[in-house]
DSSP file (Angstrom, degrees, kcal/mol; ACC not computed):
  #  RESIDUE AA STRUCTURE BP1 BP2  ACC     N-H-->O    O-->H-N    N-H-->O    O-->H-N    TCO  KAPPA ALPHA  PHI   PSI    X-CA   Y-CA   Z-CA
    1    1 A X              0   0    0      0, 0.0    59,-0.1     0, 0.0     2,-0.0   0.000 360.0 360.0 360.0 156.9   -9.6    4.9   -8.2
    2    2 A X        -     0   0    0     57,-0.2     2,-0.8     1,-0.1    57,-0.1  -0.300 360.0-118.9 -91.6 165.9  -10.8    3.6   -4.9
    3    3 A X    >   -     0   0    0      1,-0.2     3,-2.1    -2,-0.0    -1,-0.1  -0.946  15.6-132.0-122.7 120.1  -11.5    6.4   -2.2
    4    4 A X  G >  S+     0   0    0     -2,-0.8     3,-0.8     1,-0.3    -1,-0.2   0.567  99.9  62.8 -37.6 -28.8   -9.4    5.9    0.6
    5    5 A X  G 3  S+     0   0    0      1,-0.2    -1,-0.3    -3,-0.0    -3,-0.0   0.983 104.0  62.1 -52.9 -49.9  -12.3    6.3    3.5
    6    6 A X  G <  S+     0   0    0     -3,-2.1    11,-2.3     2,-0.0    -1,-0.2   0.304  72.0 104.1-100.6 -26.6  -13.5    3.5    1.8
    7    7 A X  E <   +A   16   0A   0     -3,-0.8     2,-0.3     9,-0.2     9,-0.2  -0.414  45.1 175.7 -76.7 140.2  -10.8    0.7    2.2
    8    8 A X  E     -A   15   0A   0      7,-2.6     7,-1.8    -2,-0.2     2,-0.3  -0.875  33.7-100.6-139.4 155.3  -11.8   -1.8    4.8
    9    9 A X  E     +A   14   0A   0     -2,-0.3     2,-0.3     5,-0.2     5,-0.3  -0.711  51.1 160.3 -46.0 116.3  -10.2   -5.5    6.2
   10   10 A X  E >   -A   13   0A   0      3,-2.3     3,-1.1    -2,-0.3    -2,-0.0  -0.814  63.3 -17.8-150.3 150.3  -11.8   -8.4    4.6
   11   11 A X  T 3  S-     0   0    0     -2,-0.3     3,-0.1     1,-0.2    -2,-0.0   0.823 127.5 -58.5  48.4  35.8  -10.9  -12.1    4.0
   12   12 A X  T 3  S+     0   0    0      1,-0.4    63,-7.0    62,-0.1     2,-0.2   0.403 115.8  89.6  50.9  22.7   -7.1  -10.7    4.9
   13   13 A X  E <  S-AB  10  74A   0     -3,-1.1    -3,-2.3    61,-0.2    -1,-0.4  -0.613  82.7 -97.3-120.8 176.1   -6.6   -8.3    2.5
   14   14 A X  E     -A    9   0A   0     59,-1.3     9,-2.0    -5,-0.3     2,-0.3  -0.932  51.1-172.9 -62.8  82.2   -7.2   -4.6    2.0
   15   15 A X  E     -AC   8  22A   0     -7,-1.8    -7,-2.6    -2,-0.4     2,-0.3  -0.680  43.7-114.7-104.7 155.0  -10.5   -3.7    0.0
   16   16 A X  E  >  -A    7   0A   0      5,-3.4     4,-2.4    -2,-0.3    -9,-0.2  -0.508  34.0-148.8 -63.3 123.4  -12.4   -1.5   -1.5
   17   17 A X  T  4 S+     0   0    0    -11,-2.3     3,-0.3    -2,-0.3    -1,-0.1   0.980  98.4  44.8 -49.1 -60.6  -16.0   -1.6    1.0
   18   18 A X  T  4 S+     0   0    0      1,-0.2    -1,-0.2   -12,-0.1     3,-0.1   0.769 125.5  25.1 -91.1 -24.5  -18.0   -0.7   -1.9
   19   19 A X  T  4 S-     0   0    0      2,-0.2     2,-0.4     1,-0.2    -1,-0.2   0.759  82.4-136.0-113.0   4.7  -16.7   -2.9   -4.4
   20   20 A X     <  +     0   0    0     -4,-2.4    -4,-0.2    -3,-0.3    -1,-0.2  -0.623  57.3 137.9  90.8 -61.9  -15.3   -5.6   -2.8
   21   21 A X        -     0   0    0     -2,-0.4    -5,-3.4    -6,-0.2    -1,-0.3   0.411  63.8-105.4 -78.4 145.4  -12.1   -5.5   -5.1
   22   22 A X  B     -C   15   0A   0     -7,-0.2     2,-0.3    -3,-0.1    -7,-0.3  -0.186  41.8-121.1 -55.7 149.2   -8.5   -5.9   -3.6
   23   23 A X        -     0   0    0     -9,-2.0     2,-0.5    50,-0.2    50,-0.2  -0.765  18.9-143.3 -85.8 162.8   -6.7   -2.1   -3.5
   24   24 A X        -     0   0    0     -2,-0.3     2,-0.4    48,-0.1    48,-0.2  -0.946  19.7-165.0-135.2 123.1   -3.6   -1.9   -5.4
   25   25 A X  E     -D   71   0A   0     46,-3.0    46,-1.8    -2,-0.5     2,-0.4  -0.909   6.4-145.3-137.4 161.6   -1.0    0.2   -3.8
   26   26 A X  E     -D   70   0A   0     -2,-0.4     2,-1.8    32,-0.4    32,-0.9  -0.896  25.9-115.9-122.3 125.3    2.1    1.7   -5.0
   27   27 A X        -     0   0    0     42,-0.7    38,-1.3    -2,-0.4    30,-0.3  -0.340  57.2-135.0 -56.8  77.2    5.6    2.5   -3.5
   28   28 A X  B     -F   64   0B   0     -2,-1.8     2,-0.9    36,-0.1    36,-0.2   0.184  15.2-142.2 -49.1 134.6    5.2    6.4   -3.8
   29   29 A X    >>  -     0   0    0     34,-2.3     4,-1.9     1,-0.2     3,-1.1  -0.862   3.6-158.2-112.7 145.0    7.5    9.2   -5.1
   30   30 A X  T 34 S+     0   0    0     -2,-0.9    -1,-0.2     1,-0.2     6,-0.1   0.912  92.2  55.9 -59.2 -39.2    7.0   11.8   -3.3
   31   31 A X  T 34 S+     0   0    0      1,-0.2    -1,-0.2     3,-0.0     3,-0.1   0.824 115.9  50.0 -85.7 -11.7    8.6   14.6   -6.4
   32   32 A X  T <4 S+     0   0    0     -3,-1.1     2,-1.1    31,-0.3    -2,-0.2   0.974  93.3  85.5 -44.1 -94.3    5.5   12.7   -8.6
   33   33 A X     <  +     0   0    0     -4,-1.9    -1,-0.1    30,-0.4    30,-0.1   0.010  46.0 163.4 -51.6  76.1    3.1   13.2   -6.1
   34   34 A X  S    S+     0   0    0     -2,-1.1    -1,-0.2     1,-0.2    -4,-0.0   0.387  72.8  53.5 -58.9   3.9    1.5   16.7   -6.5
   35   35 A X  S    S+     0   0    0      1,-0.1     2,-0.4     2,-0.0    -1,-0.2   0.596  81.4  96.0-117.2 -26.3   -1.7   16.0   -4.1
   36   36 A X        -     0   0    0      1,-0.1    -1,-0.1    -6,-0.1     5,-0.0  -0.364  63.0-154.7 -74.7 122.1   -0.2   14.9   -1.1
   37   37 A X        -     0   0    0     -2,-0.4    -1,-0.1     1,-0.1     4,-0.1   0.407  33.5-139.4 -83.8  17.4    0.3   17.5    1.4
   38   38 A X        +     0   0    0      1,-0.1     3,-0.5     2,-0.1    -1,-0.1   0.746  54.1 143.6  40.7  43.7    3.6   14.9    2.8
   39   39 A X  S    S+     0   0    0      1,-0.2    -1,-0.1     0, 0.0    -2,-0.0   0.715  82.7  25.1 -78.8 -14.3    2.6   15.6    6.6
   40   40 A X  S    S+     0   0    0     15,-0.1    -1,-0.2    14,-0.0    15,-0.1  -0.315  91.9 148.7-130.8  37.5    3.7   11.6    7.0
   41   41 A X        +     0   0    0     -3,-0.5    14,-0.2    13,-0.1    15,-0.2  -0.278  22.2 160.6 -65.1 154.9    5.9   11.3    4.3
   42   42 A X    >   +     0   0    0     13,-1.4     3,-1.8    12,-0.1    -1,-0.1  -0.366  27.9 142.2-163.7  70.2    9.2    8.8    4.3
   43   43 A X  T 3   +     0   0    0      1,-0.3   -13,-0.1    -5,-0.1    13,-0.1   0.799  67.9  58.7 -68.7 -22.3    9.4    8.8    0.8
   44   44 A X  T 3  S+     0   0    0    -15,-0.1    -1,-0.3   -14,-0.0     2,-0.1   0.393  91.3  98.2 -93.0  15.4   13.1    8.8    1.1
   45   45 A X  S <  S-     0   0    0     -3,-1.8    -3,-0.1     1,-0.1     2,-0.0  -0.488  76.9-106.7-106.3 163.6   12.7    5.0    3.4
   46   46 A X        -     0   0    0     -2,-0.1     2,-0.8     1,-0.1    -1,-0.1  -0.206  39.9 -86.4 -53.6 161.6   13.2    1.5    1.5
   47   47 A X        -     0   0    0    -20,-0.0     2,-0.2     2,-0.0    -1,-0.1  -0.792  54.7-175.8 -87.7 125.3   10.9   -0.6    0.7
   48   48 A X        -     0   0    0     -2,-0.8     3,-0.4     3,-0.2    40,-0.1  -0.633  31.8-122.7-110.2 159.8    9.9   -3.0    3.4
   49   49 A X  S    S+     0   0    0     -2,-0.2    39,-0.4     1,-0.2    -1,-0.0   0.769 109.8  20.2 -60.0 -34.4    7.7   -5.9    4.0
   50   50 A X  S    S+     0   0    0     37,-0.1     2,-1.2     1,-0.1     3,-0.2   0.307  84.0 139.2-121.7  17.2    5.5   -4.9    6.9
   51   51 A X        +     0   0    0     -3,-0.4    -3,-0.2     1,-0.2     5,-0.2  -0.338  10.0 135.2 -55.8  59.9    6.2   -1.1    6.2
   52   52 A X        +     0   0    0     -2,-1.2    -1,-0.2     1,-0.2     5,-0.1   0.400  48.1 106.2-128.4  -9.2    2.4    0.2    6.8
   53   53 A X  S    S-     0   0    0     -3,-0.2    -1,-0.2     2,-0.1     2,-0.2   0.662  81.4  -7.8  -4.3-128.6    4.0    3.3    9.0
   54   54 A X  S    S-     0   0    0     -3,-0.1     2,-0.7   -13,-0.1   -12,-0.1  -0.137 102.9 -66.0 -66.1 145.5    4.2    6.4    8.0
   55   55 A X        +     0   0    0    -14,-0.2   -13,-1.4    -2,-0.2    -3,-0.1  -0.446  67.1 132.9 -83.4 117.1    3.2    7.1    4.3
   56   56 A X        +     0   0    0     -2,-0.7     2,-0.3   -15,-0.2    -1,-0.1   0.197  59.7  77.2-146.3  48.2    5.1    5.8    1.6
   57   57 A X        +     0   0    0    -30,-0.3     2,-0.3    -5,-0.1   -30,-0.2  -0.872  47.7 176.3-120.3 146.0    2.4    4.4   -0.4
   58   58 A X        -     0   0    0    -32,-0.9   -32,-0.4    -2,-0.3     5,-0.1  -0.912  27.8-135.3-166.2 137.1   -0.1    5.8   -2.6
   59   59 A X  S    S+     0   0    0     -2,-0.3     2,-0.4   -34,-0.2   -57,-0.2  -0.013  77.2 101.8 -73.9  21.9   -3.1    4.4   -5.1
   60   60 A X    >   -     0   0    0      1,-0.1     3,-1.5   -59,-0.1     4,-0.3  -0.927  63.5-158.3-103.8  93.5   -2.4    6.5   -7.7
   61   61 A X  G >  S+     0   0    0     -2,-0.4     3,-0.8     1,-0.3    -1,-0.1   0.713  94.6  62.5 -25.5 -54.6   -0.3    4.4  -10.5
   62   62 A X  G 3  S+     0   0    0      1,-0.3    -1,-0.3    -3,-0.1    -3,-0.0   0.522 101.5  51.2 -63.4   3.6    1.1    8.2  -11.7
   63   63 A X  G <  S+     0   0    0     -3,-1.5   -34,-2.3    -5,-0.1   -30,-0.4   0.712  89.3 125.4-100.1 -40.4    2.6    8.6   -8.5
   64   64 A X  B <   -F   28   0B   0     -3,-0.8   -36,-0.1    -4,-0.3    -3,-0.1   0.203  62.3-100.4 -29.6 120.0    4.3    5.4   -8.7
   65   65 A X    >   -     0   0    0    -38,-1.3     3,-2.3     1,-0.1     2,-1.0  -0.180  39.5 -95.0 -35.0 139.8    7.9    4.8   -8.4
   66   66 A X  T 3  S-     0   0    0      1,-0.2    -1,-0.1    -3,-0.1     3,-0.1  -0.522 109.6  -9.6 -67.2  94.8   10.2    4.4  -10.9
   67   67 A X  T 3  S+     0   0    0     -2,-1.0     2,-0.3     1,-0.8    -1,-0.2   0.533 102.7 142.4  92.8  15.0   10.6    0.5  -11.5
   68   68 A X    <   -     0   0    0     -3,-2.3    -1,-0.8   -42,-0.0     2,-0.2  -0.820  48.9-122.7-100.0 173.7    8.4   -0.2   -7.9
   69   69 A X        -     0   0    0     -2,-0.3   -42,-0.7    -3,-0.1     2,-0.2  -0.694  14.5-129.7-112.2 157.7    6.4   -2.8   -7.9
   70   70 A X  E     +DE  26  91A   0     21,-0.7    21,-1.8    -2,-0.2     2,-0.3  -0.571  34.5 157.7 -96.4 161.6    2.5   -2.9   -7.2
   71   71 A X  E     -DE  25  90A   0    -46,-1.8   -46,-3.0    19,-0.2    19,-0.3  -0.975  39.7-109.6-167.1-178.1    1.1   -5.1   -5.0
   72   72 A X  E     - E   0  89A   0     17,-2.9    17,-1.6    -2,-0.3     2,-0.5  -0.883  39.6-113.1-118.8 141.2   -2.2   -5.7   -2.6
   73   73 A X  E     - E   0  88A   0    -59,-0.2   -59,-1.3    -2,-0.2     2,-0.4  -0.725  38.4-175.9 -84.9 139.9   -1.8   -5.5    1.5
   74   74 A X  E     -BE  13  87A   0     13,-2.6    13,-2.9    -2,-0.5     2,-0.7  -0.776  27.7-119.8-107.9 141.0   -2.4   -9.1    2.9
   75   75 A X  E     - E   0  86A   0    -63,-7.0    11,-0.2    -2,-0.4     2,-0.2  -0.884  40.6-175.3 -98.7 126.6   -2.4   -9.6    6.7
   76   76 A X  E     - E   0  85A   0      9,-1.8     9,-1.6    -2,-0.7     2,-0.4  -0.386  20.5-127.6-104.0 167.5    0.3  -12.0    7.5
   77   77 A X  E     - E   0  84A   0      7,-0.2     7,-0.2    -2,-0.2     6,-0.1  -0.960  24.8-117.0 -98.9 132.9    1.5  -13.7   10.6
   78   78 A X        -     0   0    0      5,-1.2     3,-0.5     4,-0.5     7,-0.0  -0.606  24.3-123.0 -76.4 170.4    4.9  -13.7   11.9
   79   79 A X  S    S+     0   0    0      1,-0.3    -1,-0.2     2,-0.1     0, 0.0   0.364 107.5  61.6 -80.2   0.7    6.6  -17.1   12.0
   80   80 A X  S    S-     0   0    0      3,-0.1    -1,-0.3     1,-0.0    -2,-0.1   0.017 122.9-105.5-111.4  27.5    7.3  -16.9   16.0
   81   81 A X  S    S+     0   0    0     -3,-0.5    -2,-0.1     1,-0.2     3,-0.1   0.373  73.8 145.8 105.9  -3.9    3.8  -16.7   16.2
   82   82 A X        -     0   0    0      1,-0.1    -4,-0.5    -5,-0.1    -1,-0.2   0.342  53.4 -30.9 -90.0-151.2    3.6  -13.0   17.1
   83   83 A X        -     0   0    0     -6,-0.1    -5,-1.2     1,-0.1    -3,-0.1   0.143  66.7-103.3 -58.8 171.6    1.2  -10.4   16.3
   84   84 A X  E     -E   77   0A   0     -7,-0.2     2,-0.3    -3,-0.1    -7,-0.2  -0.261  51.0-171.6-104.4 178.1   -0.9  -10.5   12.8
   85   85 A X  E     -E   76   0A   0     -9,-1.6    -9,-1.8     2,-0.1     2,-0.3  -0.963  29.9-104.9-159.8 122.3    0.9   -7.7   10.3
   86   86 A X  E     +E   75   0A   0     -2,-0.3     2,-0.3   -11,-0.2   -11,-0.2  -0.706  47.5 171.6 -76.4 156.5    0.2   -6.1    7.0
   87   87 A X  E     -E   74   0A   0    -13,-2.9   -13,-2.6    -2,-0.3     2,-0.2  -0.870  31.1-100.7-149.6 152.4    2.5   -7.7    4.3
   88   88 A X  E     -E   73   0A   0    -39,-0.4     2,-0.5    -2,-0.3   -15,-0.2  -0.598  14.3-158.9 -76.3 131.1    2.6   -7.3    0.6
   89   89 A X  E     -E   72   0A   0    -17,-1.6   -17,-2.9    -2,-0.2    -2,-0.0  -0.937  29.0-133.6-133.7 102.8    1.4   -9.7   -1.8
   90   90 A X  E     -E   71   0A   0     -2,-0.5     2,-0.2   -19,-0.3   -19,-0.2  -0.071  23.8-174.5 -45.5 112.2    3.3   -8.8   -5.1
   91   91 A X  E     -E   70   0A   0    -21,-1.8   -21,-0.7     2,-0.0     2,-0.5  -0.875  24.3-131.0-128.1 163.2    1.2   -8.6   -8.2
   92   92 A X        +     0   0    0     -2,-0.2     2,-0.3   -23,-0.1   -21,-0.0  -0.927  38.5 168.8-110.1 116.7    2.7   -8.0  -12.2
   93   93 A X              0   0    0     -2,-0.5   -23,-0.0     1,-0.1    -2,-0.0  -0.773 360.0 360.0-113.8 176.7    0.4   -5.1  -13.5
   94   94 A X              0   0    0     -2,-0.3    -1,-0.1     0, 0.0    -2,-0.0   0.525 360.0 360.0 -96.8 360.0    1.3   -2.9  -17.2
């Protein structure tokens, strides 16, 4: 699993620095997640498109909602032209 220091911008995604590989993130639950000490939690929030807040993500697949979906963060543009954003780019993993 990629070590969070480690994730860097690059071609408009989220990557690992050292292996170049996209990161894979997960809509977290929080009653799953036994390592996170939930000081930024909003486990209880929907899932949203530019939701990069507060944490309610995590790269740990055992952590993983039941029945979310995985996906890699892309940086988007809004359509009025405004500021650049992460946004989700939806992948099907098993």
């Amino acid at each position: 699993m990629v070590d969070i220091n480690n994730i860097v911008s690059r071609g408009g995604y989220l990557v690992d620095g050292v292996t170049g590989e996209k990161v894979l993130f997960y809509e977290c639950d929080p009653r799953k997640n036994t390592e996170c000490n939930r000081e930024m939690c909003r486990g209880g929030g929907a899932e949203d498109e530019g939701g990069f807040g507060f944490c309610s993500k995590t790269l740990d697949p055992r952590f993983r909602k039941d029945g979310g979906k995985a996906w890699y963060a892309v940086l988007k543009t809004s359509e009025d032209g405004g500021e650049p954003y992460w946004g989700r780019e939806y992948v099907e993993v098993v």
